[in-house]
Structures are given as C-alpha cells and as structure tokens.
N, C-alpha and C positions, 0 to 999 in steps of 0.2 A: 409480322407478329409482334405482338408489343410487349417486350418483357415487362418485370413484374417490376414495382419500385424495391421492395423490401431485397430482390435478387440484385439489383442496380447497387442496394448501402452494400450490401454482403462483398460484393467483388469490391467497389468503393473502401471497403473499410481493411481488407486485407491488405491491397493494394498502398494505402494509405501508411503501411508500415517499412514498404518498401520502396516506396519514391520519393520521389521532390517533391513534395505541398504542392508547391507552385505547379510545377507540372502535370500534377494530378488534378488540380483544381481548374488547371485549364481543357485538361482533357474531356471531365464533366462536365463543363459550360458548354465545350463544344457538343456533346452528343446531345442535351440538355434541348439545345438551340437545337440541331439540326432533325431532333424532334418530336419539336413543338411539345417541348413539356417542363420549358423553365418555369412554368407554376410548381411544379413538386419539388422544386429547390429545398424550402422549408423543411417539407416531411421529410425528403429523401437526407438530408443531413440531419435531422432530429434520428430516423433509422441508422444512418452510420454510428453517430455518436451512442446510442444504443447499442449496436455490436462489439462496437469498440470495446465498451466499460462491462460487456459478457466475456470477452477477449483480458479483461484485467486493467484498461487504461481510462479511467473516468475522466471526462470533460466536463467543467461548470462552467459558467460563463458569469462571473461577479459583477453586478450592478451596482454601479455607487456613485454618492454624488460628488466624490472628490475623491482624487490617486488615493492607491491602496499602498502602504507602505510595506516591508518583509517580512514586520512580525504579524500583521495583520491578514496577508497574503499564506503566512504559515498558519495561523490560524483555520482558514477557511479549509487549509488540507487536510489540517486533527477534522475539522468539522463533516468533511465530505467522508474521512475516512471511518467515521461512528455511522454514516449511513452506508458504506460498500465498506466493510472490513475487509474483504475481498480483493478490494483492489492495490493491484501493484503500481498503479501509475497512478497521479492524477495532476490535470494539467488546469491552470486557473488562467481564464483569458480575463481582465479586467474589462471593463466597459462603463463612461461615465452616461449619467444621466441627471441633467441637469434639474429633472422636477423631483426629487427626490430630497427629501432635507435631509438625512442622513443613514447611517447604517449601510446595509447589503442584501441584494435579492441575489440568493444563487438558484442558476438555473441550466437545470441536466436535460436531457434528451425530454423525458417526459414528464418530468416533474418538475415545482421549484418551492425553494422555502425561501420563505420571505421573513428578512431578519431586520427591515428597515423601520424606523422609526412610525412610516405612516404605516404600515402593515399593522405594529403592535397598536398603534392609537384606534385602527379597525376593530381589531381583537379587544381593545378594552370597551368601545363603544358599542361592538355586539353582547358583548359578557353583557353591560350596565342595562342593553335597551331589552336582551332578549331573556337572561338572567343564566344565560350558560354559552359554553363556546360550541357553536355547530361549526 
C-alpha cells in the first residue's frame, strides 16, 4: 500500500525536530529509493517545509547573486516575519545564483516573492506595456 506523500512531510516534519538532519535526510533517501519515488523529493520537501512553518518554524531559501551579509540576512527575517507574524522560528538558507544581477528571491514552501532586480525591471515593463501590474 503506498502511503500518502503529504503523511511521508507530516511524520518527516515532526521527526525533523527531533533528530540529526543528517540522519533524517538519510533515512528519506533511503525509503525515497527503495520506493521508487525519489521524483517526489521536491513536493515532499516543499510539504515538510510547509508543516513546519504550521508548526511555527518558516524556511526560505534566499537567492542572490552574491553572499548575503548579517544585516541583510537580518533583514530577510523582519521581512519573512510581516508575512508569517506567526512565526517563532525562521531559518534563511542563502543560495547563490549566478544569473541574477542583484537583489533577492525568497522562496518558501509554496510561494516566493521576488525582490531581485530583474523581477522589478518585469514588473516595471509589464506596468509600461500592459498599463497596470497583473
């Protein structure tokens, strides 16, 4: 019988408060592999990270095209924190992306707001072509 992925984040995500990463993250590769269902990696972590930040602890994951320094990294937590008031935790994993000219895309389990420079030059060239922001 094949359990359900969202039942997989649920135990995942409890679990995840009380073990080693490491060891947890080995444990789900293994069952993951043995089966046959490391395609749901994605979703089933976008689903943990989801429970989690139900649970109180939001994960974003900051894109940017160069290190993020501490007041800038402090930043992004006032900034996560006006969108989950809610939350007691919130953990910023940096991540570089070289095509990016500058600024920051944060991105949470099912969303992301996009604060990088090409994102707004988007937004101003839809405003001009289309005459409002959809």
């Amino acid at each position: 019988m094949k359990v359900a992925r969202r039942q997989i984040a649920s135990v995942v995500s409890d679990l995840s408060f009380k073990t080693p990463i490491d060891k947890l993250a080995n444990q789900v590769a293994a069952y993951l592999l043995v089966e046959r269902r490391s395609n749901e990696l994605d979703s089933l972590m976008r689903d943990v990270m989801e429970n989690r930040a139900q649970q109180g602890t939001v994960e974003v994951v900051a894109v940017s095209a160069h290190d993020l320094d501490l007041q800038t990294l402090a930043d992004i937590k006032r900034e996560v924190l006006m969108h989950y008031p809610k939350a007691q935790e919130v953990i910023v994993s940096p991540r570089l992306d070289s095509s990016l000219i500058g600024g920051v895309r944060l991105e949470f389990a099912n969303a992301q707001l996009d604060l990088t420079l090409r994102g707004k030059l988007n937004r101003f060239k839809q405003l001009m072509t289309y005459g409002k922001d959809e």
